[in-house]
N, C-alpha and C positions, 0 to 999 in steps of 0.2 A: 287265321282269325279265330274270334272265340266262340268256343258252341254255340250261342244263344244266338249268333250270326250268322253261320255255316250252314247256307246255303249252294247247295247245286243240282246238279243235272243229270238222265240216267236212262239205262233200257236198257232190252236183250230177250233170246227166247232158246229152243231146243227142237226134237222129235221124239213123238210119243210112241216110233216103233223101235225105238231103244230099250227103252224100261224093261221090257221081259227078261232080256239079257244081261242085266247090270250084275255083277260081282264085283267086289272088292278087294285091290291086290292086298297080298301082306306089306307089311311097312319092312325095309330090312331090318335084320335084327343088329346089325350093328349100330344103329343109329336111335328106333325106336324100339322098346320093347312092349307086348301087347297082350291083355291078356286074351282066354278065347272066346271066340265071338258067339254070344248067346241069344234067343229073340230078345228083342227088346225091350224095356220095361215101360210101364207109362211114362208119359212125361207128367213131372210135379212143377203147377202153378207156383211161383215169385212171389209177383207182385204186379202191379197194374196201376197207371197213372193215366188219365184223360184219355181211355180208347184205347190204351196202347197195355198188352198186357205179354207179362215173360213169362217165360215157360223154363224148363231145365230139362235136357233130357238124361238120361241114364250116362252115356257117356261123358256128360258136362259139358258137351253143345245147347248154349242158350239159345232162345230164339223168341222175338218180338214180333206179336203179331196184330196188327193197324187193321181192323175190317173199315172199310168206305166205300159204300154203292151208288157213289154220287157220281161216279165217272167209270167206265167202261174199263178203265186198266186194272193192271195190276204192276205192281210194281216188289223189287225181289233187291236183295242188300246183305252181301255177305262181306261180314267186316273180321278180317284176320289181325291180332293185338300183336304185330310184329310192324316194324319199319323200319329206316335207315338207322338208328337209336341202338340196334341191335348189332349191325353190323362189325365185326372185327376187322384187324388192320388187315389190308388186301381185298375186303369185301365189301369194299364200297360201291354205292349200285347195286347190292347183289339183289335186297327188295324188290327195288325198281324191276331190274331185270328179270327175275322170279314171276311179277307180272305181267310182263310181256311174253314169258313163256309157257303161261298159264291159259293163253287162247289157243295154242299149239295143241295137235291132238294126244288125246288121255287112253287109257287102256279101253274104254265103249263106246271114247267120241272120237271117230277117227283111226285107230290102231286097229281095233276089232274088225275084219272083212265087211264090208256091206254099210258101215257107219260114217256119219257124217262130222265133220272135224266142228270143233265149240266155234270157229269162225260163219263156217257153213250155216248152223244150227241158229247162231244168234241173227244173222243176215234174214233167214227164211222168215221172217215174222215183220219185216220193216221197223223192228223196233229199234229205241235208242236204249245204247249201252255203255259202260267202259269198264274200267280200272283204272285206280289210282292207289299211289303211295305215297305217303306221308313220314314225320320223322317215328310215329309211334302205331303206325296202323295202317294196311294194307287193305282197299274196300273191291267189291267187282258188282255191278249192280246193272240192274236193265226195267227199263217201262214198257207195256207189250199190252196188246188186248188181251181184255179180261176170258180166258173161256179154258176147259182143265185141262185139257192138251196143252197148250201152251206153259201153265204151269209146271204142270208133271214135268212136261222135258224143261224148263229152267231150274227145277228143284234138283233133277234127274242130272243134270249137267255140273249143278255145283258140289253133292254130294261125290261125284266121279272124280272132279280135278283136286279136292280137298285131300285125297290118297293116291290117286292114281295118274297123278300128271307124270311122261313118258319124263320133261327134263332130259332131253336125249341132246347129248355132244353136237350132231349135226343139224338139231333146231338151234341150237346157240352159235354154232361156227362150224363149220366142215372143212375139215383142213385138206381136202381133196380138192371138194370145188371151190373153194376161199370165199364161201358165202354164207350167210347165219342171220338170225337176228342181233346180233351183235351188232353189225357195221349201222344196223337199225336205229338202237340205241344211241350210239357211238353218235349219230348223225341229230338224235335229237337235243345230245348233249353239246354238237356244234350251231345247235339253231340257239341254242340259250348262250353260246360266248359269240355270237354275234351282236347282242343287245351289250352292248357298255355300260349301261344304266345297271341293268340286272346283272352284271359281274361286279359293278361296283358294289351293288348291296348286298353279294355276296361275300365280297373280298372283308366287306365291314363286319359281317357275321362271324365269318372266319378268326378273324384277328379278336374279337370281343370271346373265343373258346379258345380256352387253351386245351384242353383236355375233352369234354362231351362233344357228343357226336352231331349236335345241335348244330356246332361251328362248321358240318359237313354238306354243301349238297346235297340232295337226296340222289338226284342223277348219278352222282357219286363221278371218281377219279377219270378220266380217259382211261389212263393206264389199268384200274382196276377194270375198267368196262372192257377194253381188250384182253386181257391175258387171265380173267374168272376162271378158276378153277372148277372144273365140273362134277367131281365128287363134293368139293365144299358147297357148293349150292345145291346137291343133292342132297345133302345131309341139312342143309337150313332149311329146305320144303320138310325135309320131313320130320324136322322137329318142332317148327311150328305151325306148319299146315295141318294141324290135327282138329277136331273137333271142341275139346277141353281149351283152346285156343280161339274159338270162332264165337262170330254172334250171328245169327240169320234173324233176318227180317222180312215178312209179307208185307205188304200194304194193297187195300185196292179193294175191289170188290169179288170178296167169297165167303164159303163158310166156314166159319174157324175152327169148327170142335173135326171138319172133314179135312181142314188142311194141316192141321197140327198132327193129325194121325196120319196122315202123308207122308209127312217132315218126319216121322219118327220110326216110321218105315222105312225109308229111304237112307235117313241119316245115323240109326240108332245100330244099325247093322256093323259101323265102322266102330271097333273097337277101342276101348276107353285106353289111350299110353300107359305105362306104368310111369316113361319118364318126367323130370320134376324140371319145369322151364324156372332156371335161378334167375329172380330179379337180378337188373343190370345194376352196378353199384358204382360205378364211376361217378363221382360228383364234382362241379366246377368250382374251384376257388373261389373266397372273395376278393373280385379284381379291387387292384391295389393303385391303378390313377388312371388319368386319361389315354388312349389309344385311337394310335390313327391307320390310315392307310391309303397311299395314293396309288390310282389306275393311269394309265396311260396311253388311250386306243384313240383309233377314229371315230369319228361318232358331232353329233351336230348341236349339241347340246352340254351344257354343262349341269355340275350334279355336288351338290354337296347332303352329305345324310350323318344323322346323329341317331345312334343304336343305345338303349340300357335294357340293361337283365332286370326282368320284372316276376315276381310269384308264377307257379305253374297255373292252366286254366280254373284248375281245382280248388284252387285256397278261396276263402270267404271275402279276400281281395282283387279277384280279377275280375268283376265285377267295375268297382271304383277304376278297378285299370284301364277299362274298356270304356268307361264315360268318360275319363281325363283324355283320352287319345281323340275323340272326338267331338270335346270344348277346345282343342288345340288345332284340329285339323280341317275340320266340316268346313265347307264352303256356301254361304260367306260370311259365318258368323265366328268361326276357327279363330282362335290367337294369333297362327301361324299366317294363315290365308292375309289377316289384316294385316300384320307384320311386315310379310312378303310378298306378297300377291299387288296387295291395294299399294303400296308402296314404290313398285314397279322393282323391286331385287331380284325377284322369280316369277316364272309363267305360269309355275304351279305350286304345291303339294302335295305330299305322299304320305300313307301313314302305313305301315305294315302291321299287324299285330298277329302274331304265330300261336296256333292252338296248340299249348304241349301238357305231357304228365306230368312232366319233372321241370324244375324251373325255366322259364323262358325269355323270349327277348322281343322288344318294341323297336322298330326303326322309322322314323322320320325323318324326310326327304324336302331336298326343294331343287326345281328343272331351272336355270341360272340360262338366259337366253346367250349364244354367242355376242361377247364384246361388253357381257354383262360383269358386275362387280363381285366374285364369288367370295372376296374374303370378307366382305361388307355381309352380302346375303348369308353367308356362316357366322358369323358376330349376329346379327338379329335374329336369328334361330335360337343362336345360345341362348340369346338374352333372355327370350320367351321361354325359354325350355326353363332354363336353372335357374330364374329367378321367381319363380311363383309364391315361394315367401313372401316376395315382398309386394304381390298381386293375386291375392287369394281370388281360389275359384268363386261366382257368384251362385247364389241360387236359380236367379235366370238362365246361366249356361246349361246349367245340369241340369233343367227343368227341361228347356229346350232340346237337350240330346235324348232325353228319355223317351220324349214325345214321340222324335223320331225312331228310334230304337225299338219302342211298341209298337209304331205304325208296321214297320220290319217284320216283329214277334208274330202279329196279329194276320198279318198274309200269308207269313208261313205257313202257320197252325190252321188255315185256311186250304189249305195244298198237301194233301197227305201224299203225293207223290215226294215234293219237296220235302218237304218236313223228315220223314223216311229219311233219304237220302243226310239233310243236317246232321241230324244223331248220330251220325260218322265220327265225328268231332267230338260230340259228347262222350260218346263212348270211350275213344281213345283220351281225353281227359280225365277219366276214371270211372264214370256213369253215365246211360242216357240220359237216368232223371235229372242229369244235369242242366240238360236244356230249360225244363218247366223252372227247375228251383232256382235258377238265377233269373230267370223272367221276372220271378215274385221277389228277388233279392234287388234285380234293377229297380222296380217300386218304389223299394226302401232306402236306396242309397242316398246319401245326403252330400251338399257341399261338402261339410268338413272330413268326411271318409273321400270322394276326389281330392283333397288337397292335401291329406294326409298323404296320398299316394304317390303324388306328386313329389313333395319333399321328402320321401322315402329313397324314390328311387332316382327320381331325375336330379340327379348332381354329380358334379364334374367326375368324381372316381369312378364312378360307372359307369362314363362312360366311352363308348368307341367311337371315335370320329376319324381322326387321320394324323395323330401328332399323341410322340408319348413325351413325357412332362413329369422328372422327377418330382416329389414332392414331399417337405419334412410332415408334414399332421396330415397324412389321407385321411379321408372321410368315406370310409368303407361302409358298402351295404353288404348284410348280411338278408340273403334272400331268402324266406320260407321254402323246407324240404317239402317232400312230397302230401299233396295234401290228402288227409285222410275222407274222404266224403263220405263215410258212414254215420259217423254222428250226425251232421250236418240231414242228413235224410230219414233219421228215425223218425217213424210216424206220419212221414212225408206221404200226401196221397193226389196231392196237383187241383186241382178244379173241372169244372165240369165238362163234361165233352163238347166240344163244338159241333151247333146246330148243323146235321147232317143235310145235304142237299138231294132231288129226284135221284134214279137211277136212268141220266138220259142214253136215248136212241142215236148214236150222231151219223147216223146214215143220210147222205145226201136228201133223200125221198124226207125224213122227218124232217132236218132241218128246215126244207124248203114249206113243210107243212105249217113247222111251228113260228113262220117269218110271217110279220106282215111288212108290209112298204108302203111307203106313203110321198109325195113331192109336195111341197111347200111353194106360193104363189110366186116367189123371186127364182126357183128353179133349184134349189135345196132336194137334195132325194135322200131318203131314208129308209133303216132296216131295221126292225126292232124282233129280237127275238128272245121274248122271257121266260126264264127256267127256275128251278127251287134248285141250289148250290147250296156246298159246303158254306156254312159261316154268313150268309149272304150275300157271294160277292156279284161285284156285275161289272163288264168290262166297256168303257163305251171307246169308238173311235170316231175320230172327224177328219176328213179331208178337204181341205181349200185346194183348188187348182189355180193357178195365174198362171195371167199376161197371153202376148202373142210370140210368134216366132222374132218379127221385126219389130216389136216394144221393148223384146227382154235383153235386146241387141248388148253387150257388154257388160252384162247386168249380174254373171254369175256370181260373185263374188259378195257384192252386195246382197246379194238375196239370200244369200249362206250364212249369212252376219242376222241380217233380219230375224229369221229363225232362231238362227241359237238365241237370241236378245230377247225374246218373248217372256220369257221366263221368269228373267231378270230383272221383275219390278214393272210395277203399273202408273198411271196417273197418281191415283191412290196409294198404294202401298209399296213399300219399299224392298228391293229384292228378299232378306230376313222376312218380311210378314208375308211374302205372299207365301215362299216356303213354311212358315211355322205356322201356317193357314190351313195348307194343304195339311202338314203331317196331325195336327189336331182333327182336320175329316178322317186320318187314316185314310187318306189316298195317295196314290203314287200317280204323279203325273208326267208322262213323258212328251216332248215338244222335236221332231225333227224335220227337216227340212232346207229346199234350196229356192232359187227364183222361180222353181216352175211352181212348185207347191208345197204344201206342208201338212204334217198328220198331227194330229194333238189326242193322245191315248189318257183313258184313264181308269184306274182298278181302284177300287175300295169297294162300299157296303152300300146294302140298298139305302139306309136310311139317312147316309149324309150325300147320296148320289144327288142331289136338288143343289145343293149349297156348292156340292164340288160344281156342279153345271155352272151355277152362275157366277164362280171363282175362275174357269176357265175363262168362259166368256169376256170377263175381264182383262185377262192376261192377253188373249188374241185380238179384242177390240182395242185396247185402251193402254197397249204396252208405254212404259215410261223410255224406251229409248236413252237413257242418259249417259252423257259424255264419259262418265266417269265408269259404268258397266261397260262401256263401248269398246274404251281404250284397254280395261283390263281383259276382255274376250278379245281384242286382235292382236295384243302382248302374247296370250296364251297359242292363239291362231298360227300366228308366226312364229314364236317358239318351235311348235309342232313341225310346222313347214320345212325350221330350218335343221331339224332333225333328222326329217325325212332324208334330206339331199344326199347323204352317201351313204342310205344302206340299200343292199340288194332288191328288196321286196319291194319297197315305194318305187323304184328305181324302175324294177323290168313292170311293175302294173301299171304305170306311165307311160311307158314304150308299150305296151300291151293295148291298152285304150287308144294313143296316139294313130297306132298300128290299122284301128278299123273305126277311126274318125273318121265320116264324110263332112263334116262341117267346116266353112271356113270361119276363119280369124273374126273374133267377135260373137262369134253365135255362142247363144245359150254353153249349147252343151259340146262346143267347142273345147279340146282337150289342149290343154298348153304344156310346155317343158315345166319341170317341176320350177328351174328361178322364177319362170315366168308366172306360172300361181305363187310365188313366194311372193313377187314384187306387185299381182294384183291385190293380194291380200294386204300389202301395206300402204296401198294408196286409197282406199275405200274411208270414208270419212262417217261421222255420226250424220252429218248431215243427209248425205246419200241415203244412208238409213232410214231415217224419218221419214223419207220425199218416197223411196220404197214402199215402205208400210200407207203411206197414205194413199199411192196410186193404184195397188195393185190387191190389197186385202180386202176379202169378202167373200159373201158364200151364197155367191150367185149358182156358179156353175160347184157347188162341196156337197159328198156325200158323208151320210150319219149315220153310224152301227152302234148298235148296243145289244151284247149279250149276257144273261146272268138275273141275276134279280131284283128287279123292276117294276115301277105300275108301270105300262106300258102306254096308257091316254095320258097320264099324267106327265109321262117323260117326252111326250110329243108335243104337247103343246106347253111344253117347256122351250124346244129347241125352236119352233115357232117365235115362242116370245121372243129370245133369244137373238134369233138368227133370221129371221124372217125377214127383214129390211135392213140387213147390212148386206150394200150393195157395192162393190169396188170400182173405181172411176175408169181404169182402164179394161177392155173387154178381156175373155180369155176364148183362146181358140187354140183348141191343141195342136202340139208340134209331132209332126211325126218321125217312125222313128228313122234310122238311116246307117246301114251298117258300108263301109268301104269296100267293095268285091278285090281285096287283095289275095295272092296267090304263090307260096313258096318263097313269101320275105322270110331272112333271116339278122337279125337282131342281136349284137352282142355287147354288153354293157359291163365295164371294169368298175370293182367298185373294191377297192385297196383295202387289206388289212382287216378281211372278213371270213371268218371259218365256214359261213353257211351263201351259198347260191340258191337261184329260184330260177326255176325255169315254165316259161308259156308253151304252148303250140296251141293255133288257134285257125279259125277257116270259117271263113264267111258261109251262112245257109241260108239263098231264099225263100224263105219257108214263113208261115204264118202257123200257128196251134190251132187250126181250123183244116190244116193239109191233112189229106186222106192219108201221106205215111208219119204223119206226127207220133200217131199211138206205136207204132215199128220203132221209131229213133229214140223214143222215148225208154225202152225196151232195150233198146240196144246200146244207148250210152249208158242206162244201170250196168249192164254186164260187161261194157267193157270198163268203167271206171266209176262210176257213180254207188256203188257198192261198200259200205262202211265196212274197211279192212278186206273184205273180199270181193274182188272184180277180176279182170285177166291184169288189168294193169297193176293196181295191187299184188296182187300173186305173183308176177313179174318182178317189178323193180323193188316193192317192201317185203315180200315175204321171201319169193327163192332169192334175189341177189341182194337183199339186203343195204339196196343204195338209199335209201329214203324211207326219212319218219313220215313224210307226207307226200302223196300222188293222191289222184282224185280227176274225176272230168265232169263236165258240165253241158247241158244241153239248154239254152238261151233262145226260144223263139216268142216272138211277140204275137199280140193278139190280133193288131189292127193293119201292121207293116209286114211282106214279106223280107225282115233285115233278120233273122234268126243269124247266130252264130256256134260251134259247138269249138271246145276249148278244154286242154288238159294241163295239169299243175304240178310241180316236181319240188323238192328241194333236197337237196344234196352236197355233201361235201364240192368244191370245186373241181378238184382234181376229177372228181367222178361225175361231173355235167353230161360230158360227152358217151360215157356208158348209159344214162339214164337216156337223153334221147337218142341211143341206138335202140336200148328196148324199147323205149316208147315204139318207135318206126316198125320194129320187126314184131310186136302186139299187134299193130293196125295191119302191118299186112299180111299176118298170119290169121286172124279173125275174118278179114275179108277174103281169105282164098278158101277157108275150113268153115268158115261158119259158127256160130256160138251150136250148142245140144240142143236136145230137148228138156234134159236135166237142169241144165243154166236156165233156161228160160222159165221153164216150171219155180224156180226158186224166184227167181227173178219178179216175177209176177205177184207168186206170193206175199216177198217183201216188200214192192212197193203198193203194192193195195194196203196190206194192213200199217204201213207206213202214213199214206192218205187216213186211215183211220184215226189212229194217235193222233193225226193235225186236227183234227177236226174236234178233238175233247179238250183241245185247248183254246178257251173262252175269248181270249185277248188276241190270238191268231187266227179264230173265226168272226170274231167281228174285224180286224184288217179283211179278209177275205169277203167276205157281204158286203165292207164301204167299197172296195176297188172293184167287185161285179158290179153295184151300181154302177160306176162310171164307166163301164164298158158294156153295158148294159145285158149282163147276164144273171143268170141264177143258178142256184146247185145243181139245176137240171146239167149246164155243163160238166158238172165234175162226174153225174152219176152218165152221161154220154158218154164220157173219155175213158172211163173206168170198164163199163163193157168193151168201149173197143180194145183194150186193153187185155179184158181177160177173154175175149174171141180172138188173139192174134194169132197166126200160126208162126211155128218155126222159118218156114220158107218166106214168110211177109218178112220178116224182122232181118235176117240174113239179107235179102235182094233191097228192103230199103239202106238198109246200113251201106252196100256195094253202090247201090246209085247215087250215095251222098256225099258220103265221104271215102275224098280223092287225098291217098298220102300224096303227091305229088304237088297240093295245093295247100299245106299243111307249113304255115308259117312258123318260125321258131325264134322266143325270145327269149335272153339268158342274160342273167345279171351274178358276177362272182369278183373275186379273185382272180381271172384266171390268166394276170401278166408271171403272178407268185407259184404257178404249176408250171407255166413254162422254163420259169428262171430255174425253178428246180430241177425240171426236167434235162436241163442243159447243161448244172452242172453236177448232174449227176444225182442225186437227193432224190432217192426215191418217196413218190406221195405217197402216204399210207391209205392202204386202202384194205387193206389183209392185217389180222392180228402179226 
């Protein structure tokens, strides 16, 4: 995507009894040369746009730093200007990989006696974190409570691995014990050639490069993932893991002029390289006609995609490139969407747009349901795509996308955690300030720059589809090199800063202080809790509950329809205005839900919070239901359905729900074979709809949160006006809940011509979150799986034996029902299912005969309290939390109950609940693979790989 989009997600944290000890290895000298290491000098101020100001240090480690004391975090972003882009032949992946072995321990995190490994370290804080890599830039980032320990050691931690990552042969593969993060890798790169979809859109990228490294995967080769050479990626960390190399970014709440002389302590110690990173200069031809490529897998859906090379993110054009993709694609005012969607040729559309330095490439997609017409649905793509000639863009569309596009901008720059995190993208497009300055360049753009862009690039020689086609006059594009963003930024100083919000308290105790509650004469319960925020945002949520156990009797389906249909157009206005309604409030409105109930979320500013209210109101009173949105959402429904059917994942969580369904046939939450939801889904009619929404919507028994800011009277007897006598015909009385006390089922599901398997283990708990060993189990499934990268299971089957990109477990008790269930998640190569749940097996009952530490636990403890913390600074996931305590009728008193018991547990409580609950013995196991294709191997001799 393009900077101005790129948004995402992020955390992480350290120990501040590290720092005394920190040095710095030497870099080898064959690889890096260094000069010698001197105090460091000040860091010299850049330059500075809307809050956000750079710095340089002596070394030529930049670093951007965001002060915002609206929210309790902090948030940390170190962006390395290397990615797949860079890779030579053989070291493909090697980025990727590079990052994976950069949470492995460093010479102070981990190696050093007494220290705790960058796993250990980021886990202890409950914060969120990751790593990613991209084709032009490698990012590691985390969100954590705001307080200077925490800092220190996430500063403390990225300055260590920036020089001092070990990159040690037996973290990557041990040819002893044939295990590494390799097989890791290896396995994530078989969860992505499991999707057909996503190999086709690769294989189309592919074939559209002949030469740049663009055409590459970033996960990069099998073969190069197995057999990396470990000097070569030693020598690529330490040519471009240097400082002269990096950007670091704060965000959050602290003091700047105190952390900038932290960062320069810390950072400015690591010596400045001598050596000179040569731009990469491979450039791609101009393609010279049409190109195709066809796939040939299992898979439930068909797929036709049309790919052209378009300007890097950088050019004064990608801008117009990024409106034209979304007057062609947005739903449901897209070209495309009308084209093929409303049409009925596809269930969907797709748009890709890839953030790069050097030039780039657009792929648009359409999902062609089984038995559907795909050469048809490819001819009405074209015709949209390559004939805009002779259908110029209007001012309406690009009006229309703007709108939305700002609404985006405008939340962003709202979220300085988010925000932080975006400029990823900017960055590795050439400049942060790339973000602000196409903001003010979207403004500017005009119909005839979209439509210019359009016949630029979209036409037949450019592009890649699936079929090559000699041809005597190509009509060659010649794509803008690298764009220069200096000019383009002289003088450039952004706009004003965004109206800062309080610096809130979100301890259980204030929250619950700064709440009031109120119930409305029809049974309506609400929670109103106002704060001063960034930008002014405020978050509201509503919950409807419906029907009864014996009204909603056969009803699942249609009630799943009903929800998603909300949206989709009112009495009044028509799907297009209720959307271009919303994105003019700059509100993001979210609708989900099934027959028993539905939430209706929404985020924008206080000042069009009134108008967004009575635009909801609308949509959940007064939906238009029409035949024609009805038929196009159970096209899409059923598309999805029939997708589903033969891959591993839908496959074993089918068998997985099935597995501890008490309900018979026809109830509500009755779980069916998946044909059987394929074929309830296509017998549900518009009319069922209608007769739905009339009997069962209302907000008799609905609870109302709003957090953020708000008049508070005003907004009350808003929801009054509102809501206050909209009554539903049929009653509601909750259903409760009902887990199946099954015991040592085992589960094994074939699912042909699939590189990736999924496995369950799961076990019924009667338990309720009001049981005296709740706070024990709770305790106890973080450490054995519930642990981001670090758990016993993690550390078992991802980290020492290297079977799995993803394990995890889950502890499921309800509030009201003793039906709790606790449940753990695998996937893995086929061949290697039955390794994964052997360690599963020998985890459990290795913990339950030894016990977790006191060590575990002490961690343990720590990150999920300040885990609960972070929940809680986030506005849209505290008011969910206030609507659903109404209905259960609690308050934060709960969370701040559960939380002492939590930090008074003892080791011995946590140990002997874990021993009284969970029995391996009773430990059901479900598995979905390949695995007739391991046997047939097996037998005739074909060894599975499972080892470089």
């Amino acid at each position: 995507m393009k900077p101005i989009t790129a948004l995402l997600l992020a955390a992480g944290i350290l120990s501040p009894t590290i720092l005394p000890s920190l040095a710095f290895a030497a870099t080898p000298a064959e690889t890096v040369k260094t000069q010698k290491t001197v105090a460091p000098a000040a860091a010299v101020k850049v330059t500075s746009v809307e809050g956000i100001t750079e710095y340089r240090l002596a070394n030529g480690l930049r670093v951007l730093l965001f002060p915002d004391a609206s929210k309790p975090t902090l948030t940390t972003n170190i962006v390395y200007l290397v990615g797949s882009r860079h890779e030579n032949y053989g070291e493909t992946g090697m980025a990727h990989l590079l990052e994976h072995l950069l949470f492995k321990p460093s010479a102070n995190f981990g190696i050093k006696k007494g220290t705790k490994t960058p796993v250990e370290v980021l886990n202890s804080t409950g914060a969120q974190f990751n790593g990613t890599t991209w084709y032009d830039r490698t990012n590691y980032y985390a969100t954590f409570p705001a307080n200077d320990d925490n800092l220190r050691q996430m500063l403390a931690l990225e300055a260590d691995r920036m020089v001092n990552a070990a990159i040690d042969q037996n973290d990557l593969w041990n040819p002893t014990t044939q295990k590494g993060e390799m097989t890791v890798v290896r396995n994530e790169f078989e969860m992505g050639e499991s999707n057909p979809i996503r190999v086709t859109s690769e294989r189309i990228q592919a074939v559209a490069y002949d030469w740049h490294n663009y055409g590459k995967s970033t996960i990069g080769a099998r073969s190069d993932i197995e057999q990396v050479n470990i000097p070569r990626l030693r020598a690529f960390y330490h040519k471009y893991y240097q400082p002269d190399n990096a950007v670091l970014m704060v965000a959050g709440r602290f003091d700047e002029a105190k952390v900038l002389k932290q960062i320069n302590d810390l950072f400015g110690k690591i010596p400045k390289p001598t050596r000179v990173i040569d731009a990469t200069y491979t450039a791609e031809p101009v393609q010279d006609g049409e190109r195709s490529v066809t796939v040939r897998r299992s898979g439930g859906t068909q797929f036709v995609g049309a790919g052209y090379h378009v300007a890097p993110s950088g050019n004064p054009e990608a801008v117009a490139i990024e409106v034209l993709g979304e007057v062609l694609t947005d739903a449901p005012s897209g070209r495309l969407h009308k084209a093929l969607v409303e049409t009925k040729l596809a269930s969907k559309v797709e748009f890709n747009s890839v953030s790069n330095l050097e030039p780039g490439y657009n792929l648009f997609g359409a999902l062609v349901p089984v038995g559907g017409d795909l050469d048809a649905a490819q001819a009405a793509m074209l015709a949209v795509l390559e004939d805009m000639k002779s259908h110029p863009v209007t001012d309406a569309e690009v009006a229309r996308v703007k709108q939305n596009m700002h609404k985006q901008i405008e939340l962003a720059t709202s979220n300085t955690a988010r925000l932080t995190i975006a400029l990823t993208e900017s960055l590795a497009a050439g400049d942060w300030r790339l973000f602000f300055l196409q903001r003010d360049q979207l403004e500017k753009v005009t119909a005839a720059q979209v439509q210019a862009a359009a016949e630029k690039y979209l036409k037949t020689s450019n592009r890649t589809l699936g079929r090559f086609i000699p041809t005597d006059t190509p009509d060659r594009t010649v794509v803008p090199a690298y764009a220069d963003v200096a000019p383009q930024l002289a003088g450039y100083t952004g706009r004003a800063v965004v109206a800062q919000g309080e610096a809130f308290d979100p301890s259980p105790d204030n929250i619950e202080a700064r709440t009031t509650r109120f119930t409305l004469p029809n049974g309506l319960k609400g929670a109103l809790l106002p704060k001063k925020t960034k930008g002014n945002t405020v978050s509201v949520v509503l919950k409807l509950q419906l029907g009864t156990e014996e009204s909603l009797r056969g009803k699942a389906a249609v009630g799943a329809y009903t929800a998603n249909l909300l949206v989709r157009g009112t009495e009044q206005l028509s799907r297009q205005e209720v959307k271009d309604k919303f994105d003019q409030l700059g509100t993001q409105v979210n609708i989900q839900g099934g027959p028993e109930g539905v939430t209706a979320m929404l985020v924008g500013k206080r000042d069009n919070l009134p108008a967004a209210m009575e635009l909801l109101a609308q949509v959940l009173q007064k939906p238009a239901l029409s035949e024609t949105e009805f038929a196009e959402l159970q096209r899409e429904r059923v598309a999805r359905a029939e997708q589903d059917l033969p891959e591993p994942q839908p496959q074993a969580i089918n068998a997985f729900r099935r597995l501890l369904d008490a309900t018979p046939e026809g109830h509500v939450r009755h779980v069916a074979t998946l044909p059987a939801e394929l074929a309830s889904l296509k017998a549900v009619t518009v009319a069922d709809v209608k007769a739905f929404h009339d009997a069962y919507y209302g907000t008799s028994n609905a609870t109302f949160s709003a957090v953020g800011d708000f008049d508070a009277a005003a907004l009350k007897a808003q929801v009054a006006s509102l809501y206050g006598n909209w009554k539903a015909a049929q009653p509601y009385v909750r259903i409760p809940v009902a887990v199946k006390p099954v015991s040592g089922q085992k589960i094994t599901l074939e699912t042909p011509d699939k590189a990736n398997s999924v496995l369950f283990a799961v076990q019924p708990l009667p338990l309720k979150d009001d049981a005296a060993v709740y706070p024990a189990l709770l305790m106890a499934n973080h450490m054995l799986g519930g642990g981001a990268l670090r758990s016993r299971l993690a550390d078992r089957i991802r980290q020492k034996e290297g079977l799995s990109y993803g394990v995890s477990s889950q502890l499921n008790v309800p509030s009201r029902e003793a039906a709790g269930y606790w449940m753990a998640y695998a996937i893995s190569a086929p061949q290697n299912t039955v390794k994964v749940e052997a360690a599963l097996r020998e985890e459990i009952a290795k913990v339950l005969a030894d016990g977790f530490t006191e060590a575990e636990l002490v961690e343990a403890k720590k990150g999920w309290l300040q885990s609960k913390e972070v929940g809680r600074t986030q506005d849209t996931g505290l008011a969910r939390e206030l609507a659903g305590y109404l209905a259960e009728e609690r308050t934060m008193a709960y969370d701040k109950s559960l939380e002492a018991k939590v930090s008074a547990l003892t080791l011995a409580q946590v140990n002997q609940g874990l021993r009284d609950y969970l029995k391996p013995e009773a430990v059901s196991i479900v598995t979905a693979g390949d695995f007739a294709k391991v046997a047939k191997d097996s037998e005739s001799g074909t060894k599975a790989t499972t080892s470089k």
